[in-house]
Backbone as ProteinMPNN parsed JSONL, in Angstrom:
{"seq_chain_A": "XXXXXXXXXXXXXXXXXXXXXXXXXXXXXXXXXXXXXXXXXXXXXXXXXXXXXXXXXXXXXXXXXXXXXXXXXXXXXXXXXXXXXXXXXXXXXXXXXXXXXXXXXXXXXXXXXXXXXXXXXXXXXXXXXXXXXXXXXX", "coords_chain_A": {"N_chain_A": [[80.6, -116.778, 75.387], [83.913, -118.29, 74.922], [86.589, -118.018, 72.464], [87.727, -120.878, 72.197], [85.939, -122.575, 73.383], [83.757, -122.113, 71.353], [85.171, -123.715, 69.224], [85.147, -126.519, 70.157], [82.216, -126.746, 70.414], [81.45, -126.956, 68.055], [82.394, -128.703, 66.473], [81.877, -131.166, 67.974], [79.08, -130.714, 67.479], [79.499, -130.96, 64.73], [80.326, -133.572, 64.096], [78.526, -134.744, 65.365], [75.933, -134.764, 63.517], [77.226, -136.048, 61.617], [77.76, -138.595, 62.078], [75.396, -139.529, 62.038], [74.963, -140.327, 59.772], [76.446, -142.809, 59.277], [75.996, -146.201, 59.167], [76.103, -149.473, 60.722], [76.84, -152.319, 60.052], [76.166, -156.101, 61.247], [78.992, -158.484, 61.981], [80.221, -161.025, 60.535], [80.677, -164.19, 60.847], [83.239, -165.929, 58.662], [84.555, -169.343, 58.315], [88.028, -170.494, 56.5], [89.227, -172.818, 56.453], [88.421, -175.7, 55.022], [87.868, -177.59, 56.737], [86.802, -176.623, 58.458], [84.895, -175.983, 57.42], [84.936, -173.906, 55.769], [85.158, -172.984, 52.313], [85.767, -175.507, 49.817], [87.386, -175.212, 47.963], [89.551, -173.773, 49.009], [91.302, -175.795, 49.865], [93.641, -176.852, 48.553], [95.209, -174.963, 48.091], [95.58, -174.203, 51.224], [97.415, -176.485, 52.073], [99.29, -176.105, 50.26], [100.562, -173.891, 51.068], [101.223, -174.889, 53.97], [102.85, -176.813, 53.405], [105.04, -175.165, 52.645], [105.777, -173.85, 54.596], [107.021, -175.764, 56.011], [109.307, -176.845, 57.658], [110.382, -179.44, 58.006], [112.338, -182.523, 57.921], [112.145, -186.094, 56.989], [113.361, -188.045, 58.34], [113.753, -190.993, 57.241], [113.686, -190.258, 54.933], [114.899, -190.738, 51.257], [117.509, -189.516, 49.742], [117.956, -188.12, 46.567], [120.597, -187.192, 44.488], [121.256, -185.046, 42.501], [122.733, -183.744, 41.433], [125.103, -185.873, 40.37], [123.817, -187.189, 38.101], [124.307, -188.496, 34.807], [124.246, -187.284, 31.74], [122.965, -189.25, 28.642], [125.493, -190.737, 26.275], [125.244, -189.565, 22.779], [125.932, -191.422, 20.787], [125.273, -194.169, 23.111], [122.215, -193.351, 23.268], [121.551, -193.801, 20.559], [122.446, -195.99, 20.229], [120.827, -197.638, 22.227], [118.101, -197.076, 20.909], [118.411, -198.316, 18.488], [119.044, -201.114, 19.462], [115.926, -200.982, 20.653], [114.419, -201.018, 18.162], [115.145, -203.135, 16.917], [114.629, -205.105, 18.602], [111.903, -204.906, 18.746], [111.247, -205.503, 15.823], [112.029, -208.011, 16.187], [109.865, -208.84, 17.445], [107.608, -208.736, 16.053], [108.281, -210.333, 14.068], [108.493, -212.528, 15.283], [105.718, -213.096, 15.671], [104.3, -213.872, 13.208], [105.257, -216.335, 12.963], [108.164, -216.685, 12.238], [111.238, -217.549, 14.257], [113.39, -216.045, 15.797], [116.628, -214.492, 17.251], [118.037, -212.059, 19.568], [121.212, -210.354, 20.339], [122.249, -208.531, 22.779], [124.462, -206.096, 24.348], [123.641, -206.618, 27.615], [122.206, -208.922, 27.406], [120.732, -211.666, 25.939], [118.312, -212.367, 23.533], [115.585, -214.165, 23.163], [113.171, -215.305, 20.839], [109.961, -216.714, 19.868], [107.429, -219.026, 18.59], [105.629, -221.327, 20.106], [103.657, -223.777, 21.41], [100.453, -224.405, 20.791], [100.007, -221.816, 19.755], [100.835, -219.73, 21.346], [103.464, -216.669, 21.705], [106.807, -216.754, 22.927], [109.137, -215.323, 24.686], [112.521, -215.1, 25.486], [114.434, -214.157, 27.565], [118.014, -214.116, 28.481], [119.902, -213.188, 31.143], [123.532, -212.159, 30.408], [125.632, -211.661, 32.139], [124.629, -213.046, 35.12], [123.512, -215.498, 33.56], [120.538, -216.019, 34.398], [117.599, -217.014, 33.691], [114.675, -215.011, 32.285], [111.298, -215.449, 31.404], [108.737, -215.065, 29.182], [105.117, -215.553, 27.846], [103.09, -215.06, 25.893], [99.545, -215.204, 24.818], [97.823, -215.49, 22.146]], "CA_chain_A": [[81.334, -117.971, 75.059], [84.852, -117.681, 74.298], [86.392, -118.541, 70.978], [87.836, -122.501, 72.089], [84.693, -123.335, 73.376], [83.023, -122.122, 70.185], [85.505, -124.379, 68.822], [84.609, -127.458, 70.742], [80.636, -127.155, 70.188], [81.706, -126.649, 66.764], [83.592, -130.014, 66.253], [80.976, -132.074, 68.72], [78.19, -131.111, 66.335], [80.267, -131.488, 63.126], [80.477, -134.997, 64.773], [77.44, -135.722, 65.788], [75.665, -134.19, 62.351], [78.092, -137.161, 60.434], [77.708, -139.896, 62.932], [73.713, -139.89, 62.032], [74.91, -141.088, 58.554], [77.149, -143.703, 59.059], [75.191, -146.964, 60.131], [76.97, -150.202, 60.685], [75.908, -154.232, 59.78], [76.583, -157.478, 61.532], [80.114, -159.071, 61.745], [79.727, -162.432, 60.247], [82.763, -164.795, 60.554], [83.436, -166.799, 57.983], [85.865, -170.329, 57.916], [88.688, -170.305, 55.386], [89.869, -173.999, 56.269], [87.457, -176.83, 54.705], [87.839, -178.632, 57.339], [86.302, -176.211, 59.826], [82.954, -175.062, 57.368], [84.714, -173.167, 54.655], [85.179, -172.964, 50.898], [86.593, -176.471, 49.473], [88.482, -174.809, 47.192], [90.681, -173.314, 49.492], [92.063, -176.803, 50.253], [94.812, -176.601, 47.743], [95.615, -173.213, 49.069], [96.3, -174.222, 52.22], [97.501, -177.601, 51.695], [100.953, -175.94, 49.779], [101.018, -173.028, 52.149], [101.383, -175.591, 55.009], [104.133, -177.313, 53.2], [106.095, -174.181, 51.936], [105.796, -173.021, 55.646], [107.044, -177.213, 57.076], [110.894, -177.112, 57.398], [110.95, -180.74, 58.709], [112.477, -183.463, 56.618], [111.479, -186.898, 57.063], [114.642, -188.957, 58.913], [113.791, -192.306, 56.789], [113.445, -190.199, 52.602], [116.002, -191.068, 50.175], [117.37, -188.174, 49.264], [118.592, -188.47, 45.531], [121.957, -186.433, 44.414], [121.537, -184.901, 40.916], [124.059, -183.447, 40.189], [126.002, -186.923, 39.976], [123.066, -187.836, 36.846], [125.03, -187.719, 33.888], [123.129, -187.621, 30.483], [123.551, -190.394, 28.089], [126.269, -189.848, 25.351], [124.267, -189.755, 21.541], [126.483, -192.92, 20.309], [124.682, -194.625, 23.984], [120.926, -193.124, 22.587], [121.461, -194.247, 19.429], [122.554, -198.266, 20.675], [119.552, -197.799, 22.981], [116.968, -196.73, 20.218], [118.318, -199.226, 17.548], [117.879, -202.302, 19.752], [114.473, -200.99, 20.709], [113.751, -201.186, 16.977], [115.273, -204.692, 16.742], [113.353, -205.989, 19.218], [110.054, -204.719, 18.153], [110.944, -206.028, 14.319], [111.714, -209.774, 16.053], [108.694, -209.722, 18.254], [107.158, -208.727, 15.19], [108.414, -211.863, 13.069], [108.175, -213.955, 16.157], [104.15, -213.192, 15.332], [104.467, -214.346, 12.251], [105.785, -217.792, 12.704], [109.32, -217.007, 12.299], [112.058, -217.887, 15.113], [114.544, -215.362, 15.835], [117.19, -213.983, 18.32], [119.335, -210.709, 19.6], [122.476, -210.451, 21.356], [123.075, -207.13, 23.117], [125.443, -206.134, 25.345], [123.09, -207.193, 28.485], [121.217, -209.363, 27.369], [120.359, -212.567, 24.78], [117.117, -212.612, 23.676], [115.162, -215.081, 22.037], [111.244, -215.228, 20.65], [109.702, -218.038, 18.92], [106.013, -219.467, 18.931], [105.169, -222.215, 21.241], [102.496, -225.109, 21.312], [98.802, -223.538, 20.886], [99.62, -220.692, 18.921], [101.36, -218.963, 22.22], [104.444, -216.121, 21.71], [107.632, -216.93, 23.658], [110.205, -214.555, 24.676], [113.42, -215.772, 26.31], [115.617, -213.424, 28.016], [119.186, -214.398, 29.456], [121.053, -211.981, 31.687], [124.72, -212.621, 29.567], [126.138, -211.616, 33.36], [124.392, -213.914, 35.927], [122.538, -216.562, 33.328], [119.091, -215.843, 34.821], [116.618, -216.868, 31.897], [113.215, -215.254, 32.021], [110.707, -216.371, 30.032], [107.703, -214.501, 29.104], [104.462, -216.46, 27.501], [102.115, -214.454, 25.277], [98.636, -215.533, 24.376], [97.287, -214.929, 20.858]], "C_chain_A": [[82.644, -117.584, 74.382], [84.975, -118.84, 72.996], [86.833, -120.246, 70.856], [86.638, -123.256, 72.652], [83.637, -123.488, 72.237], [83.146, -123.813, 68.887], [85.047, -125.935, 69.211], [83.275, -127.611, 70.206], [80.505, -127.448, 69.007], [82.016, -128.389, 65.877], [82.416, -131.166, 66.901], [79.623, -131.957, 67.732], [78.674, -131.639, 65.052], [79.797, -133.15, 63.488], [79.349, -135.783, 64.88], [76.235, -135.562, 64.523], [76.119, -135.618, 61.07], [78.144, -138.838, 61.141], [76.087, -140.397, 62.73], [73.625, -140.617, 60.403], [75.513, -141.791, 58.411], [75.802, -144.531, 59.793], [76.568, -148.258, 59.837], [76.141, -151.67, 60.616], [76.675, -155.213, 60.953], [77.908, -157.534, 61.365], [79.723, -160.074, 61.56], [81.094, -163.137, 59.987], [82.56, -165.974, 59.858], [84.872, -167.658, 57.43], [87.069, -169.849, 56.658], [88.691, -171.616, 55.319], [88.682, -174.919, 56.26], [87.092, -177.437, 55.769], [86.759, -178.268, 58.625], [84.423, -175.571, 59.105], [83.52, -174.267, 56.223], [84.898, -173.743, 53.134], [86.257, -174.154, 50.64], [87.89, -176.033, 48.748], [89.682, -173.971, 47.605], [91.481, -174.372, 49.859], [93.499, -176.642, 49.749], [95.936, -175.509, 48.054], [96.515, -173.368, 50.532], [97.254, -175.354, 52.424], [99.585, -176.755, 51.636], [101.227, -174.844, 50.633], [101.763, -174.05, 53.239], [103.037, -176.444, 54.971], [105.671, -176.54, 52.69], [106.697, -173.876, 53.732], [107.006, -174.469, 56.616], [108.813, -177.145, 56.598], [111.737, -178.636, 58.404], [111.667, -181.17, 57.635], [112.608, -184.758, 57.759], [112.949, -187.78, 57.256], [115.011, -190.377, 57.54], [113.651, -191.959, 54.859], [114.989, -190.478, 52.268], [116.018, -190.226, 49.637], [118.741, -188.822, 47.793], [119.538, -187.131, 44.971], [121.859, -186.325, 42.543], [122.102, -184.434, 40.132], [125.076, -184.513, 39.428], [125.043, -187.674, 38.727], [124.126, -187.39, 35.708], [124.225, -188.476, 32.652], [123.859, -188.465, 29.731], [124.271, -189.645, 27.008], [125.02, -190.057, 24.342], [125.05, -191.076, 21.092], [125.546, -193.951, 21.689], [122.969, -194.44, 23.463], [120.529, -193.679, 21.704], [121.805, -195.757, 19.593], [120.55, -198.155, 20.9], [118.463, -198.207, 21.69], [116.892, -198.01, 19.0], [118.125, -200.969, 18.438], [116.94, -202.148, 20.268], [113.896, -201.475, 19.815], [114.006, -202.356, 16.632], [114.805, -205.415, 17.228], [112.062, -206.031, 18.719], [110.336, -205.497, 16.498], [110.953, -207.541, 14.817], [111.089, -209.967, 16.612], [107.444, -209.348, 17.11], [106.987, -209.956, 13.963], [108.088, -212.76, 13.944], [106.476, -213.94, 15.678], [103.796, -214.13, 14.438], [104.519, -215.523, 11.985], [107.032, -217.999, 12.819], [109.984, -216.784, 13.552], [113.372, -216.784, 14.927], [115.46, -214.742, 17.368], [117.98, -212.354, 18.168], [119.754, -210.699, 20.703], [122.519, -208.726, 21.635], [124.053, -207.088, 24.206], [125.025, -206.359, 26.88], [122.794, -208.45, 28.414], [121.285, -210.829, 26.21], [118.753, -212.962, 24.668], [116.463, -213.441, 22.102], [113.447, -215.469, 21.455], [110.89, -216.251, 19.365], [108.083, -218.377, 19.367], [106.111, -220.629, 19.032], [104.37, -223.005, 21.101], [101.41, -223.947, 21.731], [98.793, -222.321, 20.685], [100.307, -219.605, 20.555], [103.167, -218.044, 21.96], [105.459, -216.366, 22.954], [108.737, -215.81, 24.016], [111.246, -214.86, 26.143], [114.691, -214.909, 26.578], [117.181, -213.838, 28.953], [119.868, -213.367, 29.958], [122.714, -212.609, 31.173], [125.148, -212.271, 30.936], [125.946, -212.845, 34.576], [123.849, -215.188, 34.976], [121.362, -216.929, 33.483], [118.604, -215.747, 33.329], [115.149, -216.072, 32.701], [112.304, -215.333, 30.847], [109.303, -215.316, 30.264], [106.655, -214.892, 27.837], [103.405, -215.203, 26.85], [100.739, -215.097, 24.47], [98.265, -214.836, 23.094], [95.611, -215.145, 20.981]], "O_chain_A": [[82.666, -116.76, 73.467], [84.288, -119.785, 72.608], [86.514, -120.918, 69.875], [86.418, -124.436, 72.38], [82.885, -124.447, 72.061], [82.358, -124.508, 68.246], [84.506, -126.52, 68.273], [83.092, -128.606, 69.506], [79.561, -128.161, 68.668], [81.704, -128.805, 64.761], [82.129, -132.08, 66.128], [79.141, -132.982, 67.251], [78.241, -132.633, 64.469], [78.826, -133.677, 62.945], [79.151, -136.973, 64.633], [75.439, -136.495, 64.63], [75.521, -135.982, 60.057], [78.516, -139.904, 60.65], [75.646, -141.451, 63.19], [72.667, -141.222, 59.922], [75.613, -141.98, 57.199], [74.947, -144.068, 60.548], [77.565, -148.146, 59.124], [75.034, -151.932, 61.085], [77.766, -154.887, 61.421], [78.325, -156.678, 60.585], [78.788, -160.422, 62.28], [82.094, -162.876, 59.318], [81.871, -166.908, 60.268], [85.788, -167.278, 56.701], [86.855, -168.842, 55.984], [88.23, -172.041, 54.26], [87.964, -175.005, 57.257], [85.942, -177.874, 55.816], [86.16, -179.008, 59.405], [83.418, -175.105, 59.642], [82.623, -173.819, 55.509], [84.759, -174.944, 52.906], [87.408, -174.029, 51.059], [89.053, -176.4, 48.916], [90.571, -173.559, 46.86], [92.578, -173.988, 50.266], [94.418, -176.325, 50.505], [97.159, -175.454, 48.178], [97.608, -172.902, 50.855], [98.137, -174.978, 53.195], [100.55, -176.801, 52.398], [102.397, -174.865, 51.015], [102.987, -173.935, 53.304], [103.911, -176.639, 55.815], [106.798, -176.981, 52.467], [107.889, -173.722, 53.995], [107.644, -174.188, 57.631], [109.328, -177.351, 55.499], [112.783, -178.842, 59.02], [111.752, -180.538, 56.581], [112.984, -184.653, 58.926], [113.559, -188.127, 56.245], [116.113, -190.648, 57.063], [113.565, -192.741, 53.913], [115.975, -190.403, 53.001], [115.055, -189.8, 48.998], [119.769, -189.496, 47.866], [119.021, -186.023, 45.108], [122.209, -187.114, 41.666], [122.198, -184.439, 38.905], [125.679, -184.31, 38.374], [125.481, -188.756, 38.338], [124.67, -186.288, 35.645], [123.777, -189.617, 32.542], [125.073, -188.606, 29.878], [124.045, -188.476, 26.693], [123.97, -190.559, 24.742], [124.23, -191.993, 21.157], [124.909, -194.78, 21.039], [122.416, -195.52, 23.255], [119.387, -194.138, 21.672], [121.237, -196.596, 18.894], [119.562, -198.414, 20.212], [118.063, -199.355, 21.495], [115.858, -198.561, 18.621], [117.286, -201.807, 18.108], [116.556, -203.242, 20.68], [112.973, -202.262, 20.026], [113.126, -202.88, 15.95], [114.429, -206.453, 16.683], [111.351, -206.974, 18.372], [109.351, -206.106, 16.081], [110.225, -208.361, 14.257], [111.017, -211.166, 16.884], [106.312, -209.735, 17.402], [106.036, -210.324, 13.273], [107.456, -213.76, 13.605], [106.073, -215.037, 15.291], [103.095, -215.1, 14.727], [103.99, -215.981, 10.972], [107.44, -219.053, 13.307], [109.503, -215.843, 14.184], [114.162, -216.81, 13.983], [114.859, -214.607, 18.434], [118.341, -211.727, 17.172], [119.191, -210.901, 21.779], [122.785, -207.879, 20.782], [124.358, -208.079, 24.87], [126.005, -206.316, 27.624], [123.102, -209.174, 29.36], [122.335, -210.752, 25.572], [118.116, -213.654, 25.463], [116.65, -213.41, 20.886], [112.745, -216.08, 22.261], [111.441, -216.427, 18.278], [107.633, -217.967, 20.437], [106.677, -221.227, 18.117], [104.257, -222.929, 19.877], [101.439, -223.033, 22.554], [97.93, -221.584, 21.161], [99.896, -218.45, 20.449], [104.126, -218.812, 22.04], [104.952, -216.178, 24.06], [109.229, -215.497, 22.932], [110.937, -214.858, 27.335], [115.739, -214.966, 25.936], [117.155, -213.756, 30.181], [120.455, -212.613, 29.182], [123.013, -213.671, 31.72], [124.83, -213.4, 31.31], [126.918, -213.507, 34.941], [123.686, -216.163, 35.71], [120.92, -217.94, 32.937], [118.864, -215.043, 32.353], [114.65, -216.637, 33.674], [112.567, -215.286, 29.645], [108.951, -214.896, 31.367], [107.127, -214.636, 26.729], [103.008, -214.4, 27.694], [101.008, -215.522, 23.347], [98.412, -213.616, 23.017], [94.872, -214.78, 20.067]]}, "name": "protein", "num_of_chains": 1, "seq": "XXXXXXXXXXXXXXXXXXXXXXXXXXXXXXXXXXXXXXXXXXXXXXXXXXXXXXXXXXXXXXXXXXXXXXXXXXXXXXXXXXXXXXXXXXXXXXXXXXXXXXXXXXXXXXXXXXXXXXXXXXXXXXXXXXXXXXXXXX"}
């Protein structure tokens, strides 16, 4: 026997010597997508994949422009916050019994208690004149 055949028999046992200790199992296929049998909790998973991956856009959305937001000044915050607090102190007295109003720069508002113990609050738009009226049960 020369010496590449040695080689060969050499290599085919090696082979077949290491092939008697490998063994091999089942393939078992298992879903990912809920929908088809797998794990719920991949929903989420695929869910934002699906939408990272979706380069439609939707003909009929309202697409809003934010760079044109412009934050309120602090003199604008500070109106805001103080007739918040004026309101709440005269729907606070309106409770009470007493009759009171406030003028803002929208608005005229007026709160008073009503026949049968009922809270009133009377809003005018100072622009169009539209009153609404809003009726509170005690």
């Amino acid at each position: 026997m020369n010496r590449l055949q040695e080689k060969i028999t050499g290599v085919f046992l090696g082979g077949l010597l290491l092939s008697s200790c490998l063994s091999a199992t089942e393939l078992v296929y298992t879903p990912v997508n809920p929908s088809f049998g797998g794990s719920p909790l991949n929903g989420a998973w695929l869910l934002g994949s699906a939408q990272a991956q979706n380069d439609k856009k939707d003909p009929d959305a309202v697409e809003y422009d934010r760079s044109i937001y412009e934050r309120p000044s602090d003199l604008e915050r500070l109106t805001s916050q103080l007739e918040s607090s004026l309101l709440s102190e005269l729907l606070r007295d309106a409770q009470s019994g007493e009759t009171g109003s406030l003028t803002t720069t929208d608005f005229f508002v007026r709160a008073y208690n009503g026949d049968a113990g009922l809270l009133i609050v009377e809003i005018t738009d100072r622009v169009t004149g539209e009153i609404s009226e809003i009726i509170i049960g005690q």
